[in-house]
C-alpha positions as CSV (number, residue, x, y, z in Angstrom):
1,X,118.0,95.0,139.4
2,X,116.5,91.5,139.7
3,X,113.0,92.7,138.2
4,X,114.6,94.9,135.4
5,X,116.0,91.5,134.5
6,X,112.7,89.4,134.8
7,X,110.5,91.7,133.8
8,X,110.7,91.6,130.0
9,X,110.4,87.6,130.2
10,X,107.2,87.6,132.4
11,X,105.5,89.9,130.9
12,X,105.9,88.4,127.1
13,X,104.9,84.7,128.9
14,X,101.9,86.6,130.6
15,X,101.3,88.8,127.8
16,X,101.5,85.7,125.4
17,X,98.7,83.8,126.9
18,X,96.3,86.8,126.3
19,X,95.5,84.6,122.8
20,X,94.8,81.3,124.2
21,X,92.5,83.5,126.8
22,X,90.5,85.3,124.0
23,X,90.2,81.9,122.2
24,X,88.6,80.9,125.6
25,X,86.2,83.7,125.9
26,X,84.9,83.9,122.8
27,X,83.1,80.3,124.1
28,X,81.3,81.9,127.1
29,X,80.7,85.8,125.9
30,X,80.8,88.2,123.1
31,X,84.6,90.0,122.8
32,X,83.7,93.2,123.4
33,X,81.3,92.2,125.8
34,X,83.9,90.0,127.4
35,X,86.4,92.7,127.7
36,X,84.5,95.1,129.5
37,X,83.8,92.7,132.4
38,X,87.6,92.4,132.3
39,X,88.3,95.7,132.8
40,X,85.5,96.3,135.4
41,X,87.3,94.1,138.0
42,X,90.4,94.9,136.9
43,X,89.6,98.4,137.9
44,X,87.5,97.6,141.3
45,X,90.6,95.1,141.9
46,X,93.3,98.0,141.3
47,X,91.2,100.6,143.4
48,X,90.9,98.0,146.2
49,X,94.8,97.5,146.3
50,X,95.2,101.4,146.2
51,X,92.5,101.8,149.0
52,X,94.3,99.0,151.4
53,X,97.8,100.1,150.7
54,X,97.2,103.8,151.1
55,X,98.6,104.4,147.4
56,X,98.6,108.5,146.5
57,X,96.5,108.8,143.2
58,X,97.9,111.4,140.6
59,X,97.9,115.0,141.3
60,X,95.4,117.4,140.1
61,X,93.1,116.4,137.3
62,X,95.5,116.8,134.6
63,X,97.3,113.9,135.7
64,X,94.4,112.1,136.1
65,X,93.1,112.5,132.6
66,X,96.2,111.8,131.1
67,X,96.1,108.3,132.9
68,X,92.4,108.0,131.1
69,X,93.6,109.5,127.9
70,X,96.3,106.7,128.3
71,X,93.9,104.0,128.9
72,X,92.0,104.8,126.4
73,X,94.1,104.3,124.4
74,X,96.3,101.2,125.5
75,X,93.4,98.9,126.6
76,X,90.2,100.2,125.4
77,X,90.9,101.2,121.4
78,X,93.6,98.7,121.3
79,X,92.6,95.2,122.7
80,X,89.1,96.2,121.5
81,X,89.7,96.4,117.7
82,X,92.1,93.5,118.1
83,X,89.4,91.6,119.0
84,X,86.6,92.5,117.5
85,X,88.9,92.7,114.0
86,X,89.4,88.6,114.7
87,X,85.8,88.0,115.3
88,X,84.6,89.2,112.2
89,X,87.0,86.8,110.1
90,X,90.8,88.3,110.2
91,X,92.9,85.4,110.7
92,X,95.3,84.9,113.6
93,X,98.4,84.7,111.1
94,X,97.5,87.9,109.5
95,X,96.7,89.6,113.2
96,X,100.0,88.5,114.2
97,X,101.8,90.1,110.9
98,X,100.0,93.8,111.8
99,X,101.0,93.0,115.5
100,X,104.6,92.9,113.8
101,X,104.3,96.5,112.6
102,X,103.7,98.0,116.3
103,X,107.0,97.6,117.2
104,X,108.1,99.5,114.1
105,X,105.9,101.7,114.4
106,X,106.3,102.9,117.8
107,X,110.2,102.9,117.1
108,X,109.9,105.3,114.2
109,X,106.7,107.6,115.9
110,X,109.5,107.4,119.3
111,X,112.5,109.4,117.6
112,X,109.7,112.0,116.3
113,X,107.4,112.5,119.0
114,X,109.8,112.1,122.4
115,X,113.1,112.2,120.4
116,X,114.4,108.9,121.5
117,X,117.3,107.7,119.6
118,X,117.6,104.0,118.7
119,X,121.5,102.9,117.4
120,X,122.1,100.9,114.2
121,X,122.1,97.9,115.9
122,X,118.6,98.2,117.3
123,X,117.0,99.4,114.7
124,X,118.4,96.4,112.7
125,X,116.7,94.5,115.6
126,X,113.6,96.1,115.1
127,X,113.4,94.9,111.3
128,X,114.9,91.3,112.1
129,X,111.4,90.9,114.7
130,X,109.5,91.9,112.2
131,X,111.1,89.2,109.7
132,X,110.9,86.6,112.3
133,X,107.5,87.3,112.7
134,X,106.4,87.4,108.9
135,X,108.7,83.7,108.7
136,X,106.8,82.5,111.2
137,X,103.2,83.2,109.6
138,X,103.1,83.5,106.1
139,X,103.1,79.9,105.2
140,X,99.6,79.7,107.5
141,X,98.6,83.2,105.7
142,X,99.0,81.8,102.3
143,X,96.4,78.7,102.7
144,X,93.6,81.2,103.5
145,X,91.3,82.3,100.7
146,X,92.3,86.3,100.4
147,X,88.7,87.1,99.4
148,X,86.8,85.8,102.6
149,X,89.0,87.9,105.3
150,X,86.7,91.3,105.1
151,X,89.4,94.3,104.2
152,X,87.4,96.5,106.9
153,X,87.9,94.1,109.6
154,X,92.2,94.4,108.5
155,X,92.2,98.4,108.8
156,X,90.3,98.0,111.9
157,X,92.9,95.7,113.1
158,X,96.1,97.9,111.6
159,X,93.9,100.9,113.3
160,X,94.4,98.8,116.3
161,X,98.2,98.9,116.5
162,X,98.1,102.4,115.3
163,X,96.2,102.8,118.8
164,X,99.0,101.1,121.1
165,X,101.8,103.1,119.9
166,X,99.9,105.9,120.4
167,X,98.7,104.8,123.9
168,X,102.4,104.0,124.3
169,X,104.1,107.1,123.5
170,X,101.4,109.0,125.3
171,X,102.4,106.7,128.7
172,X,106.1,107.8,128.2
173,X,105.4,111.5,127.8
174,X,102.7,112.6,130.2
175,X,102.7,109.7,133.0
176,X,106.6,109.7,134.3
177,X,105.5,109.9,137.9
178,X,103.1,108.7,140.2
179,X,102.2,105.4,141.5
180,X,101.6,102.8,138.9
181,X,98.6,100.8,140.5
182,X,97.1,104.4,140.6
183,X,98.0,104.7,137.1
184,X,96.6,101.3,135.9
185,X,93.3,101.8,137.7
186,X,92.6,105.2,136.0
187,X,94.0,103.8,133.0
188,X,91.0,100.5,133.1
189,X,88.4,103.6,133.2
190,X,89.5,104.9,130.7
191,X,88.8,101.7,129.1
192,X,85.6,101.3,130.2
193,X,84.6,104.6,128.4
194,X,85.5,103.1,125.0
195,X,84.8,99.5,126.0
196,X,81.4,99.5,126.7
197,X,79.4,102.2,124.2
198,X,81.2,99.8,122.0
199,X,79.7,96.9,123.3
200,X,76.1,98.2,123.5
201,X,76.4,99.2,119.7
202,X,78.3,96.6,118.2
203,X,76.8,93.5,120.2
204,X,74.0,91.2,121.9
205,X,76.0,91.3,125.1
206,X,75.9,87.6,125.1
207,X,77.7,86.3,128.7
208,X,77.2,82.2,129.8
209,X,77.6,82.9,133.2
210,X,79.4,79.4,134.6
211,X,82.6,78.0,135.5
212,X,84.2,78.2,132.2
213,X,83.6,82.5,132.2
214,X,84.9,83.0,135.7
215,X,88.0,80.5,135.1
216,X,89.1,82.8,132.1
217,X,88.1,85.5,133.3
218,X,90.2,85.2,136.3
219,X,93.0,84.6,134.5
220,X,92.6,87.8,131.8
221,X,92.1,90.1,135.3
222,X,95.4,88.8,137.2
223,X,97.4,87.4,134.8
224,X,96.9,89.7,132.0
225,X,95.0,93.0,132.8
226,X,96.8,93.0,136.0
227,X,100.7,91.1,136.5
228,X,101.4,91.8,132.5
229,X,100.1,95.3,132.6
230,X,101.7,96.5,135.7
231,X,104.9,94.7,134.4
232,X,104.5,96.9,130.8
233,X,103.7,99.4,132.5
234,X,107.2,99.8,134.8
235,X,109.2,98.7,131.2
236,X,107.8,101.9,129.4
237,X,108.9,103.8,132.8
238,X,112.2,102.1,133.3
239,X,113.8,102.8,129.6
240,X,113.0,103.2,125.8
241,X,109.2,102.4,124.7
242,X,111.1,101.1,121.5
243,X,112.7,98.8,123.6
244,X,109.2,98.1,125.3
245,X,107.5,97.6,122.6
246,X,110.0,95.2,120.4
247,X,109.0,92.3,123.4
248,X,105.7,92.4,121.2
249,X,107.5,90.6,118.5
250,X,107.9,87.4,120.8
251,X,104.6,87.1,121.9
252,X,102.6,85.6,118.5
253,X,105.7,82.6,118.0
254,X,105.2,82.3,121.9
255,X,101.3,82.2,121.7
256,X,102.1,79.6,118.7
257,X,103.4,77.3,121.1
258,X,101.1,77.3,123.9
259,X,98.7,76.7,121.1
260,X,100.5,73.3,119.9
261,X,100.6,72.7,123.5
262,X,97.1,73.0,125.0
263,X,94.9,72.4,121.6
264,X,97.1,70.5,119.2
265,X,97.6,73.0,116.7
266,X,100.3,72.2,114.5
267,X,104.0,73.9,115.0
268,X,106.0,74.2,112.2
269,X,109.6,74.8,110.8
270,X,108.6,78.2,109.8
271,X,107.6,78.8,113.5
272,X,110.6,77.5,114.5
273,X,112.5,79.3,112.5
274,X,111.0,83.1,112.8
275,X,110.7,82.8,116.0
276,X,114.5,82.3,116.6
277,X,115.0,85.2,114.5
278,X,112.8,87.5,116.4
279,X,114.4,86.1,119.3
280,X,117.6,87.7,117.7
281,X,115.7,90.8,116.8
282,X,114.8,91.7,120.1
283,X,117.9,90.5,121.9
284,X,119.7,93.5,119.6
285,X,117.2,95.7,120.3
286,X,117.2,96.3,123.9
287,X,121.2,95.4,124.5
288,X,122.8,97.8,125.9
289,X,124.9,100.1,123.4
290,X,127.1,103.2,123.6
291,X,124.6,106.0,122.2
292,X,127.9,107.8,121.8
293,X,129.0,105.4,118.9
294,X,125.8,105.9,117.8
């Protein structure tokens, strides 16, 4: 009971620092580049932890593909057009208005695809995150010159989010048993396969080996690819991926803030101001409701 209650805060503080990390990285290696080391040791690290704790990996292949097909998916497409999308010039105020639509998206592809049912309530919370997060970001989106973000880089990005509902839903249906450090360590190979014939084709494979790369690097493997993962991992388990996936909506005003924290960038009443309201947004959508009263 005590981690159903934590969990949704950790992960959005864990999951939230994933912006100041790429930031970070882009200083020391290519993204792409970048996130395949990531998902290397995250992999060897998982498998290690399965090895030493005797964890039972999933049965028969099917299972095991699956947790690929999920990876895939979740990590690998996702994180990789996310990043790549920023690197070639979409700004982080626009990447944080398409992060907006996942939740939506995965809300509406949930009551189709797995015929989960969301009351009036939630799905009123679903739209106010989505508010909150274009409050928080327009005014930043408006002071950059439309004609120097590339459009391909944007519907690589929206392509992107398209991916982690996808990778979502397919967690929910296919993976509702088995150990989930199994799951995650299958799930990082999978990432590997899209990750790094991506690399190879897109990039110089620039990596500044040093202090700096294994700092961040360390922190992207156990902080992110491993405590937030693992946590979003047991949240899509535990209850609705709609519910799961609305924490998205605090994670850009949250990321905001670390940002005014550690480099100085500016915070302002707009911030403030969506970010309460996806607070709201998200505290509607995951309450608890009587499905009965619809």
């Amino acid at each position: 009971m005590t981690l159903d209650r934590l969990a949704p805060a950790i992960f959005v503080l864990l999951w939230s620092t994933g912006w100041v990390a790429a930031k970070y990285a882009t200083l020391f290696a290519d993204p792409l580049t970048f996130l395949a080391l990531r998902y290397a040791v995250a992999a060897i690290l998982f498998y290690a932890i399965c090895r030493v704790t005797g964890v039972s990996w999933p049965k028969g292949r099917t299972a095991m593909f699956h947790a690929i097909v999920s990876g895939m998916f979740l990590h690998g497409l996702y994180l990789g057009m996310l990043w790549w999308a920023i690197g070639q010039g979409v700004p982080a105020s626009l990447s944080g208005i398409i992060a907006g639509l996942q939740p939506l998206m995965t809300g509406i592809a949930a009551a189709v695809v797995i015929g989960e049912r969301l009351g009036m309530s939630q799905r009123l919370g679903l739209l106010l995150g989505f508010a909150g997060i274009a409050i928080a970001v327009v005014p930043n989106l408006l002071t950059v010159d439309a004609g120097a973000i590339p459009v391909y880089a944007v519907v690589v990005n929206v392509l992107g989010m398209a991916c982690v509902t996808a990778g979502t839903l397919y967690q929910k249906r296919f993976l509702k048993d088995g150990d989930l450090r199994a799951v995650a360590a299958l799930q990082y190979v999978g990432a590997l396969i899209v990750t790094v014939p991506a690399a190879l084709m897109l990039e110089n494979l620039r990596v500044v080996w040093g202090f700096g790369l294994f700092a961040t690097l360390a922190w992207s493997v156990l902080g992110i690819s491993m405590g937030a993962i693992a946590l979003l991992l047991y949240l899509i388990r535990r209850g609705d991926v709609s519910k799961a996936a609305s924490l998205i909506y605090l994670v850009p005003p949250l990321a905001a803030i670390e940002a005014a924290i550690i480099f100085g960038e500016r915070l302002s009443l707009p911030m403030i101001v969506g970010t309460v309201i996806a607070v709201l947004g998200v505290y509607l959508t995951n309450r608890k409701v009587d499905r009965r009263r619809g």
